[in-house]
MITI-189660 format. One record per residue (C-alpha): residue number from 1; residue in one letter; x, y, z. Coordinates in pm, 1 decimal, always signed. Last residue first. Example, Ala and Ser with C-alpha at 12.3 -4.5 7.8 and 13.67 -1.06 7.14 Angstrom:
2
+-----+------+----------+----------+----------+
: pos : code :        x :        y :        z :
+-----+------+----------+----------+----------+
:   2 :    s :  +1367.0 :   -106.0 :   +714.0 :
:   1 :    a :  +1230.0 :   -450.0 :   +780.0 :
+-----+------+----------+----------+----------+
// end
This chain:
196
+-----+------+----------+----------+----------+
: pos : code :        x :        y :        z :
+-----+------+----------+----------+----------+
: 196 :    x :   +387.4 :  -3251.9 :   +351.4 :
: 195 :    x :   +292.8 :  -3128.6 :   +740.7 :
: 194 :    x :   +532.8 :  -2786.9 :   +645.0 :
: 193 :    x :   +365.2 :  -2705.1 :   +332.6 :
: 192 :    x :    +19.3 :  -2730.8 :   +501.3 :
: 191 :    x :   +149.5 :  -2512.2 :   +809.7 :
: 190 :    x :   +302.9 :  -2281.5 :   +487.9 :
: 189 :    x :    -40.2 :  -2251.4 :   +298.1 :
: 188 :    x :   -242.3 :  -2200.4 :   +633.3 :
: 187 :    x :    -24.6 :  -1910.0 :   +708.3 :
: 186 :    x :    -21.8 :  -1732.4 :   +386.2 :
: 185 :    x :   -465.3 :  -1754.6 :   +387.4 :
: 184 :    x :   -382.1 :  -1572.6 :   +753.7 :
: 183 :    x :   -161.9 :  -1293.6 :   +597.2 :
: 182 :    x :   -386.8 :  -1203.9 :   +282.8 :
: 181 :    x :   -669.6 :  -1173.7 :   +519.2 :
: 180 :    x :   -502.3 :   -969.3 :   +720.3 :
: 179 :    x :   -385.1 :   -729.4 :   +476.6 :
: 178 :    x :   -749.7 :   -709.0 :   +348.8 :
: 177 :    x :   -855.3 :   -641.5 :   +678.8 :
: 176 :    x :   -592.0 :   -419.6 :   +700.7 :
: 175 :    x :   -717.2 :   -176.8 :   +440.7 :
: 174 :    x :  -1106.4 :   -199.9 :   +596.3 :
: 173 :    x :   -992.3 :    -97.9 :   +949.1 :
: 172 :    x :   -983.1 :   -396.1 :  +1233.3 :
: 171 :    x :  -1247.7 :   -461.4 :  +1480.2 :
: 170 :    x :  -1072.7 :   -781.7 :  +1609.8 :
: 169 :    x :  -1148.6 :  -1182.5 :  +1556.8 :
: 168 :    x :   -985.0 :  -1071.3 :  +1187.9 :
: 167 :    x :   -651.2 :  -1128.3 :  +1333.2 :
: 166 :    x :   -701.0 :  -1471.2 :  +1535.4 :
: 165 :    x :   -498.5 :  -1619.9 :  +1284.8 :
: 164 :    x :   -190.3 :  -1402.8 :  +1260.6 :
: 163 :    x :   -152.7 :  -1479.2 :  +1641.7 :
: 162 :    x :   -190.3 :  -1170.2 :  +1856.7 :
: 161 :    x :    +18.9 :   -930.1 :  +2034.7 :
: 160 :    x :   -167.7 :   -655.7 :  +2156.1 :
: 159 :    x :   -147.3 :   -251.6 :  +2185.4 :
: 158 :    x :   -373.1 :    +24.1 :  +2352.7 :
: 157 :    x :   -536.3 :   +379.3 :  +2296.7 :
: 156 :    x :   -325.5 :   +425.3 :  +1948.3 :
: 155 :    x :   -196.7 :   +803.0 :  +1818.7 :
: 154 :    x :    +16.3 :   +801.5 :  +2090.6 :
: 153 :    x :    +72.9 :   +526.8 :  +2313.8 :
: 152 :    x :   +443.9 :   +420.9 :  +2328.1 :
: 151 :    x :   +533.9 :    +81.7 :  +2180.3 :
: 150 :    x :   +838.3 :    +17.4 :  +2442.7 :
: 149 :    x :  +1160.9 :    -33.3 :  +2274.3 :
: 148 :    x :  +1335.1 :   -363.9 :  +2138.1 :
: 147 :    x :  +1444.3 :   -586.2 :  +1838.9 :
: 146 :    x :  +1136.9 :   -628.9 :  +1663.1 :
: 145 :    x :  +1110.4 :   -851.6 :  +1345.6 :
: 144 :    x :   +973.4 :   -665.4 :  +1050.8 :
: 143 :    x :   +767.5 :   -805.1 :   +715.2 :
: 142 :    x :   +654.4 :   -522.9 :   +542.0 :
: 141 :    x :   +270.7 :   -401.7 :   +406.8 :
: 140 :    x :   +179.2 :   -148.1 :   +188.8 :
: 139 :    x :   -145.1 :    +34.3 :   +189.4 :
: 138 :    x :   -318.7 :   +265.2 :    -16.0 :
: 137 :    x :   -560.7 :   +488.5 :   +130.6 :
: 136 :    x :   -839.7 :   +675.9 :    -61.5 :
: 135 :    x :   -971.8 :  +1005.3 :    +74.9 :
: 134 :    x :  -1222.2 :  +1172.5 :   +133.3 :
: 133 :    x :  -1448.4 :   +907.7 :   +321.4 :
: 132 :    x :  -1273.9 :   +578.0 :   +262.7 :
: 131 :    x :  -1176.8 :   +379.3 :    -23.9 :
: 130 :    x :   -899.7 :    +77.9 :     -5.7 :
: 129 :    x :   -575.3 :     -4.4 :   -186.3 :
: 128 :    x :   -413.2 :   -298.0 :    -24.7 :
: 127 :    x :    -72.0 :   -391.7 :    -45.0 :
: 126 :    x :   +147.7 :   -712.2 :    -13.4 :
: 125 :    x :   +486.5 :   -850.4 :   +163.6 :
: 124 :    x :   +750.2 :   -632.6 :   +135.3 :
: 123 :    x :  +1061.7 :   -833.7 :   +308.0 :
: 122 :    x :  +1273.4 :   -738.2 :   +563.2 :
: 121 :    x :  +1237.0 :   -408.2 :   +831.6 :
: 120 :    x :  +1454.0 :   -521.7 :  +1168.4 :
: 119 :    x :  +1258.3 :   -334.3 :  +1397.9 :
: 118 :    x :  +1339.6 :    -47.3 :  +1691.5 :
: 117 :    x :  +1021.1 :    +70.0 :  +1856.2 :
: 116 :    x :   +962.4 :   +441.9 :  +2008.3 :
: 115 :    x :   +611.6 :   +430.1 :  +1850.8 :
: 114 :    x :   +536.3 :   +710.1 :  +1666.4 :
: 113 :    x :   +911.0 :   +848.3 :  +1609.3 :
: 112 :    x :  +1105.1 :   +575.5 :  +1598.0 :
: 111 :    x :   +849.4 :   +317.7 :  +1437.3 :
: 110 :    x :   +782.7 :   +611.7 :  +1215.7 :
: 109 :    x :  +1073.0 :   +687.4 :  +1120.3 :
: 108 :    x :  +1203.2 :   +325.4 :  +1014.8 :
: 107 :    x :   +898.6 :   +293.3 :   +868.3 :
: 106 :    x :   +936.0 :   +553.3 :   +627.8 :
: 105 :    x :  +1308.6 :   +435.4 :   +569.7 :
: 104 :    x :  +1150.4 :   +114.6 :   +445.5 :
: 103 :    x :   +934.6 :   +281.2 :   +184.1 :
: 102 :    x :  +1211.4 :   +505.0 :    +47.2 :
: 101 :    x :  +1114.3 :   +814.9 :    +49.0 :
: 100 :    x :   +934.0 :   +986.1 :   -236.3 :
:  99 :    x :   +688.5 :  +1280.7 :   -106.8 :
:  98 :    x :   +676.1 :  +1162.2 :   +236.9 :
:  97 :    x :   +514.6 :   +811.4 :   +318.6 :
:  96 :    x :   +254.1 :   +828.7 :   +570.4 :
:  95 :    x :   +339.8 :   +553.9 :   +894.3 :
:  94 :    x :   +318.5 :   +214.1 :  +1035.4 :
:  93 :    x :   +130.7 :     +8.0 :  +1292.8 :
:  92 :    x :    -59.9 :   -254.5 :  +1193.8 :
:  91 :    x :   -425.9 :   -120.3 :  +1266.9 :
:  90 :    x :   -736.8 :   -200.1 :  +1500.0 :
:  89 :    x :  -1032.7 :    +34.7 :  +1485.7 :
:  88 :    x :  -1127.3 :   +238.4 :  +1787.7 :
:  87 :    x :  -1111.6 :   +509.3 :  +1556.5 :
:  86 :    x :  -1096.4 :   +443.5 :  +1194.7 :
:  85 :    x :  -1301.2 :   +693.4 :  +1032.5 :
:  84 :    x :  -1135.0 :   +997.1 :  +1224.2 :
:  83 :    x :  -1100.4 :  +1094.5 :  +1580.1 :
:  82 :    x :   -746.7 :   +991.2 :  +1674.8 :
:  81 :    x :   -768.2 :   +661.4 :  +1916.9 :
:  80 :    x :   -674.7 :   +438.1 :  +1742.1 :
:  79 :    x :   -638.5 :    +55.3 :  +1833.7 :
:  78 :    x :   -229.7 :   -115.3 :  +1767.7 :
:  77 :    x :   -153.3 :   -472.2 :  +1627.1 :
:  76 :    x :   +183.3 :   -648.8 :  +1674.1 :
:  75 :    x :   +208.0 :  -1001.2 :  +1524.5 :
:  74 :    x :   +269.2 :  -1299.6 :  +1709.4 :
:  73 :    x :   +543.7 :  -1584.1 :  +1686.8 :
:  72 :    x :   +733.3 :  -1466.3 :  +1997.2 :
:  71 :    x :   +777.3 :  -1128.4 :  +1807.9 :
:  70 :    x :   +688.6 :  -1019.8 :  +1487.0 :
:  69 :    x :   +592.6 :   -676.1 :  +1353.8 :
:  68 :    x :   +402.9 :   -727.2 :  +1004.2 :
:  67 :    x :   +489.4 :   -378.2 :   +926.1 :
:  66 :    x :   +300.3 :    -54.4 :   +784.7 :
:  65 :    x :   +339.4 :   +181.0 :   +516.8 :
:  64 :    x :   +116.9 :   +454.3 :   +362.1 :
:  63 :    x :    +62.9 :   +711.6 :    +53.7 :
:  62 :    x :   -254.6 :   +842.6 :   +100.4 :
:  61 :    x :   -440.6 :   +903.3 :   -254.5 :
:  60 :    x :   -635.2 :  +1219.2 :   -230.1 :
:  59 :    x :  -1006.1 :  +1183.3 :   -376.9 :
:  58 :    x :  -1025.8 :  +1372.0 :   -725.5 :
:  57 :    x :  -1128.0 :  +1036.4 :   -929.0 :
:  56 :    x :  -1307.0 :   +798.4 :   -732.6 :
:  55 :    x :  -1069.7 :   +453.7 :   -732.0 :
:  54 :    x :  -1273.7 :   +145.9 :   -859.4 :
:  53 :    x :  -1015.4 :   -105.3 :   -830.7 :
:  52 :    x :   -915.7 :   -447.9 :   -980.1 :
:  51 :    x :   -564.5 :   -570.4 :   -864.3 :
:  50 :    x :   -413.3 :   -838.8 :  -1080.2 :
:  49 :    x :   -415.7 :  -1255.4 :  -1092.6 :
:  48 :    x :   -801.4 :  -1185.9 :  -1032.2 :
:  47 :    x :   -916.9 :  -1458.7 :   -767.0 :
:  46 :    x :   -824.1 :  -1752.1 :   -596.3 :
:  45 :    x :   -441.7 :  -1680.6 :   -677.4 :
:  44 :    x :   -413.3 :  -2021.1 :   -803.7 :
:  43 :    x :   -717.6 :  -2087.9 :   -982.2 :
:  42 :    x :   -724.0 :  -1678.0 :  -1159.5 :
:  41 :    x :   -341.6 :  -1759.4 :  -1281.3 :
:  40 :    x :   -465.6 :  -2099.2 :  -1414.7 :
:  39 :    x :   -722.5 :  -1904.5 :  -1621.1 :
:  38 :    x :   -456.1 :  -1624.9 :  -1728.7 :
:  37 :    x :   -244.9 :  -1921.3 :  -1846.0 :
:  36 :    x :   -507.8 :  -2058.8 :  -2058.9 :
:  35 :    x :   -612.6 :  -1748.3 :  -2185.6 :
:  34 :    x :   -228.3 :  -1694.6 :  -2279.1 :
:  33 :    x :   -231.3 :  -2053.0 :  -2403.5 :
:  32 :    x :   -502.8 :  -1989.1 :  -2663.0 :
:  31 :    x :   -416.5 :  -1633.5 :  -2778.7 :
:  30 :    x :    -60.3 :  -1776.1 :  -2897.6 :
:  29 :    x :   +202.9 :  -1732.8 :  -2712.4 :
:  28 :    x :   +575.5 :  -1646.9 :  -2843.9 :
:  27 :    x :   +646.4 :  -1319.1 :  -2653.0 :
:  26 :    x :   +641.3 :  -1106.4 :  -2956.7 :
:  25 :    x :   +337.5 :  -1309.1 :  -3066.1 :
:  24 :    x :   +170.4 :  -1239.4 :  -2759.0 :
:  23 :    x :   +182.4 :   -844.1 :  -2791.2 :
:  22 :    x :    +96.2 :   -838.9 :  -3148.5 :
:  21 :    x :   -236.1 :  -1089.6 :  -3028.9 :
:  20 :    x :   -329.9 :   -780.5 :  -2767.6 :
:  19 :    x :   -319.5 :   -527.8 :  -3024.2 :
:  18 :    x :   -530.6 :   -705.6 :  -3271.7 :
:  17 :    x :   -745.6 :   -884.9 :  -2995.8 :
:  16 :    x :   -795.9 :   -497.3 :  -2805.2 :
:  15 :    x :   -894.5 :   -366.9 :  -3140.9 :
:  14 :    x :  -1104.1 :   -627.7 :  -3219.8 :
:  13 :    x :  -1359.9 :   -596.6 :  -2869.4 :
:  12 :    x :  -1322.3 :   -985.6 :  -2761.1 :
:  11 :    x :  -1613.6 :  -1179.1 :  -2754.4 :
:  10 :    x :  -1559.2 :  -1498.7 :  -2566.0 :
:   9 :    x :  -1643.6 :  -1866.2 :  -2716.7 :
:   8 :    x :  -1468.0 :  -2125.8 :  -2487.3 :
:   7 :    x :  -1374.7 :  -2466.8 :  -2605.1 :
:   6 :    x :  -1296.5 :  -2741.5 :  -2385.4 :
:   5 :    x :   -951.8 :  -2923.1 :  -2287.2 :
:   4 :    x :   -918.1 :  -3333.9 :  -2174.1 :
:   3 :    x :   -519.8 :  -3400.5 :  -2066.1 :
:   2 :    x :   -569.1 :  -3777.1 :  -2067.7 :
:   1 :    x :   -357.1 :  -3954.5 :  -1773.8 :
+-----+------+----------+----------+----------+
// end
């Protein structure tokens, strides 16, 4: 089969192609096939192949973790009930990071403190950085399995297990929609990998 290409004519500030080209040549592209490669980057990850944001300067960044909490093949999703911008929105349950620890030891706490829950914390999985009043939150998501405990009701009004697919059928808060999103487009992939 015929590999066809096309030209493209971009304006590039000359600076940025000067210091950019450097960059290329010391990894042995040319401007060409790192285009080219961006491009295929942009098909496959439907989108930017890197996180565009618009963060507000002088806005606190909150520093938080939450898990993909499976059990039964569904995924553990909590309402709150503290007065802020999210109540009565649907979250993965997780936790603030404090100053530096360890990602997975912050869920560990707070799945022991918040929620009386013992998990088996794997994989990260994905983030999402997202804007609300005062404040901008960014979010990283693990891949747990539970092992046992009752999710006590604190800082949530109620609890559900739900397939990844019916997660955006709920009111959930604008950083795990994004989570969600990335979660249910990861399902379809694998139930397509697994029918090939």
């Amino acid at each position: 089969m015929e590999n066809k290409t096309s030209a493209i004519n971009i304006q590039i500030d000359t600076n940025v192609k000067k210091d950019a080209t450097l960059v290329l040549t010391d990894l042995g592209l040319s401007m060409s096939s790192a285009i080219n490669l961006f491009l295929k980057q942009v098909i496959k990850k439907n989108g930017l192949p890197f996180e565009v944001t618009n963060v507000v300067e002088n806005k606190k960044i909150l520093d938080v973790v939450c898990g993909l909490i499976m059990k039964d093949g569904k995924c553990l999703i909590a309402k709150r009930k503290k007065d802020d911008h999210v109540k009565n929105k649907w979250e993965f349950p997780g936790g603030r990071r404090q100053g530096l620890e360890d990602e997975k030891k912050t869920l560990e706490r707070a799945f022991n403190e918040l929620y009386s829950i013992k998990t088996n914390i794997k994989d990260y999985l994905t983030h999402s950085i997202c804007e609300y009043p005062g404040h901008i939150v960014d979010l990283k998501l693990y891949e747990c399995e539970y092992i046992s405990g009752d999710f006590e009701l604190s800082t949530h009004s109620e609890y559900k297990w739900v397939n990844i697919e019916e997660l955006l059928d709920y009111d959930l808060a604008d950083a795990d929609v994004i989570l969600s999103k990335f979660l249910i487009k990861r399902e379809i992939e694998n139930s397509r990998n697994k029918e090939n």
